[in-house]
C-alpha positions, -999 to +999 in steps of 0.1 A: -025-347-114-026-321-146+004-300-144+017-280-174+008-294-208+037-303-224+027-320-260-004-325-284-011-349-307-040-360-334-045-394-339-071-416-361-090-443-351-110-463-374-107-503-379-077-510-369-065-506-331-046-473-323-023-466-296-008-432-282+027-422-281+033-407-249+062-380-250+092-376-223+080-366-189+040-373-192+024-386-165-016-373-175-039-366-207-070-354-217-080-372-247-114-353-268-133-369-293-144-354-331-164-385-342-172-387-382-202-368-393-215-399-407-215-421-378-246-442-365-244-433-327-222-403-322-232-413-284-206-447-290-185-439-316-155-453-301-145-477-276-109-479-256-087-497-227-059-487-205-050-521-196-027-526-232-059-552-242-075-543-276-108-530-277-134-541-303-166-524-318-184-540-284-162-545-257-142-512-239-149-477-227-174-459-244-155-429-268-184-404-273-185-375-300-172-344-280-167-365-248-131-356-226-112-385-208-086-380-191-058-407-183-041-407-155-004-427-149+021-427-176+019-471-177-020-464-185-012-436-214+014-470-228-013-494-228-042-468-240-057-488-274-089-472-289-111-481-322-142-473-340-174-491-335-179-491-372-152-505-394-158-480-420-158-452-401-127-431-386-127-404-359-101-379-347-088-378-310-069-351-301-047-351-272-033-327-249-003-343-226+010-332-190+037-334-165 
């Protein structure tokens, strides 16, 4: 479904729930994960849903440190909502966008 990329962004995640803003004309992204160096389990840093429902430090898709996602369907980009699995602890995703 990848195309051209067309945007990037760098978001934090940490206790609170973060969401992405999708730009004009995406339909795709690849989302990569550059967990804190002082996490726990850099193997579950992070945990996320497409369906617009917040995740919480056990319930969601596993964000790993240096995993790639990619999300597919500009209404599943809308609803994307990821956090950290520990409260004190924020990580960087960086996201590349396509059309």
């Amino acid at each position: 479904m990848r195309s051209n990329a067309i945007s990037k962004a760098i978001i934090q995640i940490g206790n609170t729930v973060q969401g992405l803003t999708v730009p004009p004309g995406a339909v795709s992204c690849i989302i990569s994960m550059d967990a804190n160096d002082q996490v726990t389990n850099p193997l579950k840093a992070g945990r996320f849903w497409e369906t617009g429902d917040d995740p919480t430090t056990s319930e969601g898709m596993i964000l790993s440190d240096g995993g790639a996602y990619e999300i597919l369907g500009r209404k599943n980009m809308e609803n994307f909502k990821a956090t950290s699995t520990e409260a004190d602890k924020e990580h960087k995703l960086m996201i590349t966008f396509y059309d």
